[in-house]
KEGU-95437 format. One record per residue (C-alpha): residue number from 0; x, y, z. Coordinates in steps of 0.25 Angstrom, whole numbers, padded with zeros to 4 digits, always signed. Layout:
<pts>
   resi      px      py      pz
    NUM       X       Y       Z
...
</pts>
This chain:
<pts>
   resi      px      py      pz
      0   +0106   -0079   +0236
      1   +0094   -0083   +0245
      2   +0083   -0072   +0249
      3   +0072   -0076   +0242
      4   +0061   -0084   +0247
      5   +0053   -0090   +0234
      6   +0058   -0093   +0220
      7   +0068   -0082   +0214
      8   +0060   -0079   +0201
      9   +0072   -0071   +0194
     10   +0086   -0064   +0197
     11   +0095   -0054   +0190
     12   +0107   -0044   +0191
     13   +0104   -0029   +0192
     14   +0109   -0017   +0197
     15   +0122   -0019   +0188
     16   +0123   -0033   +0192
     17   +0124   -0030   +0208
     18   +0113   -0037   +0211
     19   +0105   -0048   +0210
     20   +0089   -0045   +0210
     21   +0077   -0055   +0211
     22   +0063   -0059   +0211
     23   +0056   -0070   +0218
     24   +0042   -0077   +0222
     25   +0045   -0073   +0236
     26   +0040   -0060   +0229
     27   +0053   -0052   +0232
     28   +0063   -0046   +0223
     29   +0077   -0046   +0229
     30   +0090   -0039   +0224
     31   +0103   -0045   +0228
     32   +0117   -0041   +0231
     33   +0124   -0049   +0219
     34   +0136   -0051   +0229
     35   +0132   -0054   +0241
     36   +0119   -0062   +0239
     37   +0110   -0052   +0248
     38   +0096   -0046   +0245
     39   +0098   -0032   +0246
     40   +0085   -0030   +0244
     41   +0069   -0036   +0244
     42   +0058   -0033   +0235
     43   +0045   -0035   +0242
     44   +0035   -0037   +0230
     45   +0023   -0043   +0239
     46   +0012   -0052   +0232
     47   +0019   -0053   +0219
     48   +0030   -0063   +0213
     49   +0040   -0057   +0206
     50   +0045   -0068   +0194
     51   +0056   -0060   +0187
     52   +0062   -0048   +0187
     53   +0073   -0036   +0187
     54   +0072   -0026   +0200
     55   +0058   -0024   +0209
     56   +0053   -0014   +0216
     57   +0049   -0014   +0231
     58   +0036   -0015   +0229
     59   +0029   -0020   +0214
     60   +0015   -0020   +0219
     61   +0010   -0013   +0206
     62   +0008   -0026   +0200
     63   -0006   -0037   +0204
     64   +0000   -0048   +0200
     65   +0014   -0056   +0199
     66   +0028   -0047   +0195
     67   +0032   -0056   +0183
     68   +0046   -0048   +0179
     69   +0051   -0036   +0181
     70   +0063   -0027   +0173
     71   +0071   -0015   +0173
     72   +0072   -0006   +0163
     73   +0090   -0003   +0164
     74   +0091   +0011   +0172
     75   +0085   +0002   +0185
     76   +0074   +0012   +0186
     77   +0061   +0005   +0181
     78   +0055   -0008   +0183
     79   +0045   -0016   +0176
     80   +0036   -0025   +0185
     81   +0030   -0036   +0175
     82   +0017   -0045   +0182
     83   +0008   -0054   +0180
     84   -0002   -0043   +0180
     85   -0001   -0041   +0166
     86   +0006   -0028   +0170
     87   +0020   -0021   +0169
     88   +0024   -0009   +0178
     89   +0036   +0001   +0177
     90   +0041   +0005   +0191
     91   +0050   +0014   +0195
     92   +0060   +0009   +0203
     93   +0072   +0018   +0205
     94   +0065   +0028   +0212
     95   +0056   +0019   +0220
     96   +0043   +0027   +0216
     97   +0036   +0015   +0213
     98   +0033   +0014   +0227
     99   +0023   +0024   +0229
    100   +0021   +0026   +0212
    101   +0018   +0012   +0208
    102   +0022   +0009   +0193
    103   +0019   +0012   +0179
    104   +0010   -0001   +0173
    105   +0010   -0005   +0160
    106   -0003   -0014   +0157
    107   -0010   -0017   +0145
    108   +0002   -0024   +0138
    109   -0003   -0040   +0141
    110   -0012   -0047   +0145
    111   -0005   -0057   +0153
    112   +0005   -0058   +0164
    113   +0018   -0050   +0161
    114   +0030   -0058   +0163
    115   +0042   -0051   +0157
    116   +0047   -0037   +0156
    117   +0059   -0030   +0152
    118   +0063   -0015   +0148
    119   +0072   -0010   +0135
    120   +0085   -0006   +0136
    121   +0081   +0011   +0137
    122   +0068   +0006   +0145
    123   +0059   +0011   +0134
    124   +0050   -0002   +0131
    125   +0047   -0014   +0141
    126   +0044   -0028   +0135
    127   +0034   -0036   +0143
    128   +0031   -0053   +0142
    129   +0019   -0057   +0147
    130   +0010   -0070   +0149
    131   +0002   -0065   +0136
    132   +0013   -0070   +0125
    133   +0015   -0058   +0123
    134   +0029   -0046   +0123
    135   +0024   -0032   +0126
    136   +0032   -0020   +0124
    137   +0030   -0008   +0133
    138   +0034   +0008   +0129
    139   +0040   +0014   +0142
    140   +0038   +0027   +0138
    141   +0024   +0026   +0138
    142   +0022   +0012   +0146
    143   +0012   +0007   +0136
    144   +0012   -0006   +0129
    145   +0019   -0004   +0115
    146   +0019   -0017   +0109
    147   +0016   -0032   +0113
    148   +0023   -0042   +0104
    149   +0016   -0057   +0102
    150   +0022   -0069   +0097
    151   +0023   -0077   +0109
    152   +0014   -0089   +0113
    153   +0018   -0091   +0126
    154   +0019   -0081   +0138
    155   +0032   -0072   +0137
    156   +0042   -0075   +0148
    157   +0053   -0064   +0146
    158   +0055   -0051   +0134
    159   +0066   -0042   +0135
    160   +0073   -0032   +0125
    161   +0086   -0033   +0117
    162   +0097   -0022   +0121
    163   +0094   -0014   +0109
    164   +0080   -0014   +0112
    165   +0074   -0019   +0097
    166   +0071   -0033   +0102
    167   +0062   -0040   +0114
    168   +0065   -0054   +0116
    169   +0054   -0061   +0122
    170   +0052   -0079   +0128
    171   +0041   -0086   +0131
    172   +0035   -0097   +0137
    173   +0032   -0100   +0121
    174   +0046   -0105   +0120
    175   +0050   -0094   +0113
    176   +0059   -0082   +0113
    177   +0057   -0070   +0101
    178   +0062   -0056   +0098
    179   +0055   -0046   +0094
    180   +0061   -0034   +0087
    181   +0054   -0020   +0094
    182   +0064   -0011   +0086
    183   +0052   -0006   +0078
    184   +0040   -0008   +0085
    185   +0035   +0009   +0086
    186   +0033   +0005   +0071
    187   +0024   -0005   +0075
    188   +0009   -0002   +0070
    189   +0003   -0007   +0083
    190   +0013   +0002   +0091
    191   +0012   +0014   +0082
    192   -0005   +0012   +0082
    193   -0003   +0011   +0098
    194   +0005   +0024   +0098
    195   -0006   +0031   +0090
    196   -0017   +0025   +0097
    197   -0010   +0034   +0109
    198   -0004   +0043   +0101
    199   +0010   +0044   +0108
    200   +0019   +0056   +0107
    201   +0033   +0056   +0111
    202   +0037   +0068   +0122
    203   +0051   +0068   +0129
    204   +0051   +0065   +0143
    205   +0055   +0080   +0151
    206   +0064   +0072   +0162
    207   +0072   +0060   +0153
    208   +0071   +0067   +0140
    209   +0065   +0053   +0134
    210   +0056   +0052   +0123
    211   +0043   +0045   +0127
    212   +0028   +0044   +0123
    213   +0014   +0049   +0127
    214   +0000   +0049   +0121
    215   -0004   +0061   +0113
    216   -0013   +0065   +0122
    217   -0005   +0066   +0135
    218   +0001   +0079   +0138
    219   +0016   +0079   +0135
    220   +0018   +0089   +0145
    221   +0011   +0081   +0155
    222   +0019   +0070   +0151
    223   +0033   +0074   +0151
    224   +0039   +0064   +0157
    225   +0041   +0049   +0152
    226   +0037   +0038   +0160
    227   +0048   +0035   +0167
    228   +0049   +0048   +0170
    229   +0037   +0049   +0177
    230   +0039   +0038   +0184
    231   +0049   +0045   +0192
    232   +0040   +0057   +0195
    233   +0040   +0057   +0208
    234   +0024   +0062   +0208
    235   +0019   +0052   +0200
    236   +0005   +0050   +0200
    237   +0004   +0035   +0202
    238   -0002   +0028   +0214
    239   +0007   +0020   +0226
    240   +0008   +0006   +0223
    241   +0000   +0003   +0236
    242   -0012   +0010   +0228
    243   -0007   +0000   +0216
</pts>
């Protein structure tokens, strides 16, 4: 299959194994007809490289800097962008709403390039690997940094979780490969302090019934919707990504 006009970064099944997608230092992401060998379609992602990933968007132009991985959570509908902006951001790609809505940003959970990403099973927590040595676990429900897990002495070049979601596995650049069991980490006294220090209650979401979390001093009525869920809204008070 030819198409591509720089290195091909990575490639991989999707869409039940129909089709072949993948990303490239030409800064396109390609999707690919599995039986035939053509592109069916392009992804334009401008000034950044694209070194790993899953699915793209049309447009990513949230991120500042390189697009280091990408993943879906297993309904197809979300994307995580990961970037060597220290950033992660959640688009919603089933609807295309990202377009003029621009994603939700999780920050503040390293302090170097991110280079990994990938959802649980039920899309509840995201597992991040960055430059900084270090794993980050990430609360969908709330998109806030829950736990970062060090150990590590080099950067961390993929993390993903077992089936059964109690276990991350984690490599680096350190030679090394660990797991780390998460069965138990809302027990965790920094985890519980940081759920204190917010003071989370749980509400259930009015559209998909799920449970999920928000400060004590947010109005539950306000917020009846979980964040994916609000994601969808189609009035969504979030500026177009050419504002971004």
């Amino acid at each position: 299959m030819r198409g591509h006009t720089d290195c091909v970064n990575r490639c991989k099944l999707c869409c039940q194994d129909q089709k072949i997608f993948t990303v490239s230092n030409d800064k396109t992401a390609k999707i690919w007809n599995i039986d035939t060998g053509a592109v069916l379609k392009t992804y334009n992602c401008h000034d950044m490289y694209i070194t790993s990933g899953d699915v793209s968007p049309d447009n990513t132009r949230g991120h500042i800097n390189v697009i280091s991985s990408c993943c879906m959570d297993r309904n197809e509908r979300w994307l995580c962008t990961a970037s060597w902006d220290k950033t992660l951001q959640v688009w919603d790609i089933s609807t295309g709403m990202f377009r003029s809505q621009g994603p939700v940003t999780l920050s503040k959970g390293h302090e170097g390039s991110v280079s990994c990403c990938n959802f649980t099973r039920d899309g509840t927590l995201l597992v991040s690997g960055s430059y900084d040595q270090t794993v980050t676990l990430w609360d969908m429900e709330t998109c806030m940094h829950k736990l970062s897990l060090k150990g590590h002495s080099d950067w961390v070049t993929d993390c993903s979780f077992s089936e059964d979601q109690k276990w991350v596995i984690s490599c680096s650049k350190d030679k090394t490969m660990r797991l780390w069991n998460i069965e138990d980490t809302d027990h965790i006294p920094f985890v519980l302090e940081q759920r204190r220090a917010i003071g989370l209650k749980m509400v259930n979401c009015e559209q998909c019934g799920k449970a999920f979390s928000i400060a004590q001093l947010e109005d539950a009525r306000e917020l009846s919707l979980c964040v994916f869920c609000r994601l969808a809204q189609p009035n969504r008070n979030v500026p177009a990504l050419d504002d971004v």
